[in-house]
N, C-alpha and C positions, 0 to 999 in steps of 0.2 A: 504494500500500500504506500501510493509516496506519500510524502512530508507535506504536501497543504492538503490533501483527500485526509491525514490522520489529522491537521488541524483543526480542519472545517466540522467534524465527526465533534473532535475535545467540546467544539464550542454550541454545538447544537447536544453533546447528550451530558456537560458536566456545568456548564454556567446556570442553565434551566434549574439543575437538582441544587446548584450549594448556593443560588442567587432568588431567582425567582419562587422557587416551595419554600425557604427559609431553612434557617439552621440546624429547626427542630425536626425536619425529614430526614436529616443525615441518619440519624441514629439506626432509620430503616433500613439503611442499605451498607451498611459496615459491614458486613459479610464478605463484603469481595474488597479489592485495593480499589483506593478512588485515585485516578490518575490526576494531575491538577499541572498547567504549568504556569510560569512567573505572572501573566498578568489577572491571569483567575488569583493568585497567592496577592497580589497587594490589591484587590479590589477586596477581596475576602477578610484582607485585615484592617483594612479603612470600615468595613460595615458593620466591626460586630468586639471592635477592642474596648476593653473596659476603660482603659488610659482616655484611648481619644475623647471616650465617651465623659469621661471626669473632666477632663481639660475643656472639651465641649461646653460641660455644664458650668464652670468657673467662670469662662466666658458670658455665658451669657447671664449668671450672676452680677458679673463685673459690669456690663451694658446697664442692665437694670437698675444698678445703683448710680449710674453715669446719669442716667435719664430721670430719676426718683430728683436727685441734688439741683437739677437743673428745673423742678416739679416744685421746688421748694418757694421758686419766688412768686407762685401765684397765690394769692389769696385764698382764706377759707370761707366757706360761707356755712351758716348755720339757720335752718330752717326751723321755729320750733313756737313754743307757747310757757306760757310760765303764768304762775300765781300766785299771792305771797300774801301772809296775813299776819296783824300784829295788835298783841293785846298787852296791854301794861304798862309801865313809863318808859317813855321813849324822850329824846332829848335833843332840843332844837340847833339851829345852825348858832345861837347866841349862847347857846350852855343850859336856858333852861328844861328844866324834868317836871313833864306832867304827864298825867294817865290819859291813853288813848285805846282807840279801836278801830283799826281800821283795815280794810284788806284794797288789793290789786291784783290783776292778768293784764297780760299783754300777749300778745299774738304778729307777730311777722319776722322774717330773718333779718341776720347779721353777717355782716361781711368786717372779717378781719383782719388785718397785717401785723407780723409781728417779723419782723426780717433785722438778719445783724449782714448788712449787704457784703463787705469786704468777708467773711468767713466764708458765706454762701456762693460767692462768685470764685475764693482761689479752690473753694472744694469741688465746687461743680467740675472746674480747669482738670483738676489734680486727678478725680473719677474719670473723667474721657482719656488722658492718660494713662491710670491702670486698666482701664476698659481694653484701652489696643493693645497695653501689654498681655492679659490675657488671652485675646484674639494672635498672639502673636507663637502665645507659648501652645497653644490649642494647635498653632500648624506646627509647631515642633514635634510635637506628640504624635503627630500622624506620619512625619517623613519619618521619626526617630522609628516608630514601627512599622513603615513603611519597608528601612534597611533592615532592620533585624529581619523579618519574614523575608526578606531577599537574602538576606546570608546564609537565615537556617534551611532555605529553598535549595541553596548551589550547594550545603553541607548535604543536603539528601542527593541531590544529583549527582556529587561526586561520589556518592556511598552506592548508588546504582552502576554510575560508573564502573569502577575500583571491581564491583563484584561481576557486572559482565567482562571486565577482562579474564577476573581467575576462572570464572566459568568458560572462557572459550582457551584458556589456558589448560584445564583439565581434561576438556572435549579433544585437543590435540594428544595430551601426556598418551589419555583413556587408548586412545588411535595408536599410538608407538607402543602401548603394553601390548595390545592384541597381537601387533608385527612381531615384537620381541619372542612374544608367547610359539609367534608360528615358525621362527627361526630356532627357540630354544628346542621347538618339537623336533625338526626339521635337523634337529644336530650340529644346528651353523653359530648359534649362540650358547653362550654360558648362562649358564641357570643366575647364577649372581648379577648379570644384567639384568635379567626381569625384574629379579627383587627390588634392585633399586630402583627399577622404572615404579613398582606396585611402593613403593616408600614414597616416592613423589606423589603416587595419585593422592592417598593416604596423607600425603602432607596439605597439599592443594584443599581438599576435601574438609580440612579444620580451616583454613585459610577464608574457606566459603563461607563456612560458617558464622566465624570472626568477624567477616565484612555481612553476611545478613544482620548480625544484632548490629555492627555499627547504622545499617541501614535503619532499623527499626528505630532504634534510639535517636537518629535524625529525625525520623517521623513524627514518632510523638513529639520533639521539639519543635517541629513546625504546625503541630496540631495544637500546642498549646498557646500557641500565639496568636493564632487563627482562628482561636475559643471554638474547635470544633468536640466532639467525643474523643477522650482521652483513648478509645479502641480505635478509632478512625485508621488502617489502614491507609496510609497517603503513599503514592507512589509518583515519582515525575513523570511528564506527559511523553517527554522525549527521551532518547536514552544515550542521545549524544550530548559532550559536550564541546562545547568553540569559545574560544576567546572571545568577548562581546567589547569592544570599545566603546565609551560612551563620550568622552570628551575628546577636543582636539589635542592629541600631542604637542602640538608646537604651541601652547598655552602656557605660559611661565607658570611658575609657583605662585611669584608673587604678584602676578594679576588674577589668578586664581584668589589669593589671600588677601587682596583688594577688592576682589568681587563678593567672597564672603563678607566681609567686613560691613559691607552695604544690603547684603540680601539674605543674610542669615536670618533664622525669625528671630533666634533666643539673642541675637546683637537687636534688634530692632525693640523686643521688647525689654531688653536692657536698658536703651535708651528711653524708652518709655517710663519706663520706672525714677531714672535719674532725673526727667522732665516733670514727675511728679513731683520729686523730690523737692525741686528746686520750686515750684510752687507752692506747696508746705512753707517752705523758710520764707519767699516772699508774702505770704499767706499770716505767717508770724510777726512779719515787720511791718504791714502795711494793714492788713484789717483791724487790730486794735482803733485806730486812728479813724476809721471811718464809722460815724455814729449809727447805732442800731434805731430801727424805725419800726413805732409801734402806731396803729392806725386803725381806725373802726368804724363803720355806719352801720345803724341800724335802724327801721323804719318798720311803721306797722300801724297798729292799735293798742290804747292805752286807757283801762277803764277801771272801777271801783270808786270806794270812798269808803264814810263812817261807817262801821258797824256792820248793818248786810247789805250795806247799798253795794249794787253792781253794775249801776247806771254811769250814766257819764263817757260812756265810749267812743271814741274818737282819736281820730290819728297823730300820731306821733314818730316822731327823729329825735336822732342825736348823732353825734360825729364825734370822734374825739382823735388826736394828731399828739404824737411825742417826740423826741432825739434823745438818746442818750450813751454816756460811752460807759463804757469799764474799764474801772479799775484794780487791779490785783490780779491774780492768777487767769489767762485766759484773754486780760484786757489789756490794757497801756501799764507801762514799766513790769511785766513778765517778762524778764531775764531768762529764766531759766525756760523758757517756751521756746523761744529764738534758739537758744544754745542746743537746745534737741534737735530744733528744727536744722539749724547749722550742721549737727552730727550727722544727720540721717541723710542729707546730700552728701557730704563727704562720703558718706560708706555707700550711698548708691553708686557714687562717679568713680569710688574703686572698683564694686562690682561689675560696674560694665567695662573697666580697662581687666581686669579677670576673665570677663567674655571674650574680648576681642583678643586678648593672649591666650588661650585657648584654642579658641576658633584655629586661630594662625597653626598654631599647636599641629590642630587636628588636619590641617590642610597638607601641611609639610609633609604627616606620617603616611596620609593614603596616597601623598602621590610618591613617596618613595616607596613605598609597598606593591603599588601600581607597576611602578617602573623597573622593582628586581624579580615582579613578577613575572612580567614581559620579558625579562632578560632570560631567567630562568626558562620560560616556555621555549626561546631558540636553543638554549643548552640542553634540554630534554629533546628536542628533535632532533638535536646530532645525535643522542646517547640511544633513542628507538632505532635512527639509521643504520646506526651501528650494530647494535644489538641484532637487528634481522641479517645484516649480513653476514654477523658472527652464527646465526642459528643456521642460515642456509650453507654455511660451509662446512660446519661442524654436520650437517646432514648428508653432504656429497663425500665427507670421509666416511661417516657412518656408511654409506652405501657400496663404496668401494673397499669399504673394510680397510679404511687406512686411518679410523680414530674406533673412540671408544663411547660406548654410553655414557660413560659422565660426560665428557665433554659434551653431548647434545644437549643434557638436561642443563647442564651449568647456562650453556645458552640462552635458552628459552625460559631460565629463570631470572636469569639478566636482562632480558628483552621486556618478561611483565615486570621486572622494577621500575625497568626505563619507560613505561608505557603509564605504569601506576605515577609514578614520580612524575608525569607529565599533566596525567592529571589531576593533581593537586597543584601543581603552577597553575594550568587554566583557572580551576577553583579560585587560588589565590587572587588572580589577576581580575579577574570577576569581581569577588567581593570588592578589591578594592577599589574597582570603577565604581562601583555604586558607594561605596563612601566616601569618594572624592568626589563626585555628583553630589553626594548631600553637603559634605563640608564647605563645597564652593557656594553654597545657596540654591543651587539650581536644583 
């Protein structure tokens, strides 16, 4: 079957079951291996991670508060009725106290203000701030698992890998024991060749086995990231693996580490936070100074009198308008307000020079990994080259009976190193395309 006939198959009979039925149909069909390959794997882990899903929800906490502070400078209104009654001595605007009786209701709303403007405007500032920082670290959270489900992805494909080599390594040994078998009959071989030829199967044969639990143990690691069933048989779609480039080679490092630095989220919401920061301390220094504004109208009806009267109803208003500042903690000459406010910028503006030395950090290391990965992959092609030319000659002795059995097996054990050893460079060089794709920002 070629390679886009088995793609087209993947995508009409596996995205349908782990996309469209939902998560919870998996469970149905763990019975057999579920084939998946990389872009079923990071859509799989964008739909259904508990991270992204947390980071998600932070974010949109963070908005909500952004929008609440900015909610703050409108008015309240109060719709309602009230009644109030009063018997006994009561005591006039001059001081005197004499006995009364008298009751009141009212009935209409109020509208209120009660605003301390400079608080409310550097907090509103400071909230849209950590808002984008949240929304920033929410796309962290999805490329950060993004790469890991890409790396635990190439860790299973190179486990698939690795084991169909020893398996078509053994399909050959299996091949030369029966020849050896028919020679040994045949009186043209030594008995002690076949043994070691049945020692190889026999070795090969734990070798398979070694490399299925390492497969399965990649599985489940990619299943758990995937938030699929912990039994999920996953198997890769493909069974080859290539070099995949994802960046331009002739890309410096340090236009790479220039690019991060601007397109990183966790830099982006660094600077967010430091941006808060700094309007905190502004926040500190400047709204003390701006007077807080208290304000009210209210209007309606206004009736009662002496004793049970409940006559007299008729409309009424009132207004009332204040300024005032504070003083002491919170208000004008809080020192120690400013001085926090002052520390808390300080340690944001270290933390985000922390980020952006990091970031750098982490640019440098995947593209050197990248690049001795790459290097390594042309050193593994000479050593496969090699390798088969040393098995086919050690076969044309074998044939003319001018070597010996070991020498064939030493071969051909040499050639699956250099074939296994290869692919683990590809492995390598893979993952490290995709973390040097994330590190760059892109």
């Amino acid at each position: 079957m070629s390679r886009t006939l088995w793609s087209s198959l993947l995508s009409l009979r596996v995205l349908p079951v782990l996309l469209a039925s939902g998560l919870a149909a998996v469970g149905n069909v763990c019975s057999a291996p579920m084939h998946v390959d990389l872009p079923t794997v990071m859509k799989l882990a964008g739909a259904s991670n508990d991270e992204i899903r947390l980071a998600r929800a932070k974010h949109v906490e963070a908005l909500a508060e952004s929008k609440l502070a900015w909610q703050r400078f409108w008015p309240s209104l109060t719709l309602g009725a009230g009644y109030r009654r009063t018997d006994g001595n009561v005591q006039d605007i001059a001081g005197a106290v004499f006995d009364a009786s008298k009751q009141q209701y009212s009935v209409g709303p109020n509208l209120m203000i009660d605003w301390s403007p400079g608080d409310m405007y550097y907090s509103a500032l400071a909230a849209r701030q950590k808002a984008l920082a949240a929304e920033q670290m929410a796309e962290k959270a999805r490329r950060d698992i993004d790469t890991q489900s890409t790396v635990r992805y190439y860790d299973l494909l190179a486990a698939e890998a690795s084991l169909a080599i020893i398996e078509d390594d053994l399909r050959l040994t299996q091949e030369y024991e029966k020849q050896i078998g028919g020679a040994v009959d045949a009186g043209t071989a030594f008995r002690a060749d076949l043994l070691r030829v049945k020692t190889q199967v026999s070795r090969e044969k734990l070798s398979i086995r070694q490399h299925e639990e390492a497969r399965d143990l990649a599985a489940a690691a990619l299943a758990e990231i995937l938030r699929l069933p912990a039994e999920t048989e996953l198997r890769p779609a493909k069974s080859d693996l290539v070099p995949v480039r994802l960046l331009d080679r002739r890309t410096g490092v340090a236009t790479l580490i220039s690019q991060a630095a601007r397109e990183r989220p966790e830099m982006k919401a660094a600077e967010a936070v430091n941006s808060a920061a700094g309007l905190e301390s502004e926040r500190a220094r400047v709204a003390p100074m701006i007077p807080s504004v208290q304000a009210g109208y209210g209007f309606g009806g206004l009736g009662g009198g002496f004793n049970g009267d409940m006559g007299n109803f008729d409309e009424t208003q009132n207004v009332f308008v204040g300024l005032g500042w504070k003083i002491g903690p919170g208000g004008l000459f809080d020192r120690q307000r400013k001085v926090i406010a002052g520390a808390q910028e300080e340690a944001a503006g270290l933390q985000a020079a922390n980020v952006k030395a990091a970031i750098g950090r982490e640019v440098v290391e995947a593209a050197a990994k990248s690049q001795s990965a790459h290097d390594q992959i042309a050193i593994n092609d000479e050593a496969v080259g090699a390798a088969e030319e040393m098995v086919k000659l050690a076969r044309e002795r074998q044939a003319s009976q001018l070597g010996v059995v070991l020498e064939y097996l030493l071969a051909r054990e040499e050639l699956t190193r250099a074939r296994q050893s290869r692919v683990q460079s590809v492995t390598r060089f893979n993952k490290a395309q995709h973390e040097l794709k994330r590190a760059a920002g892109r």
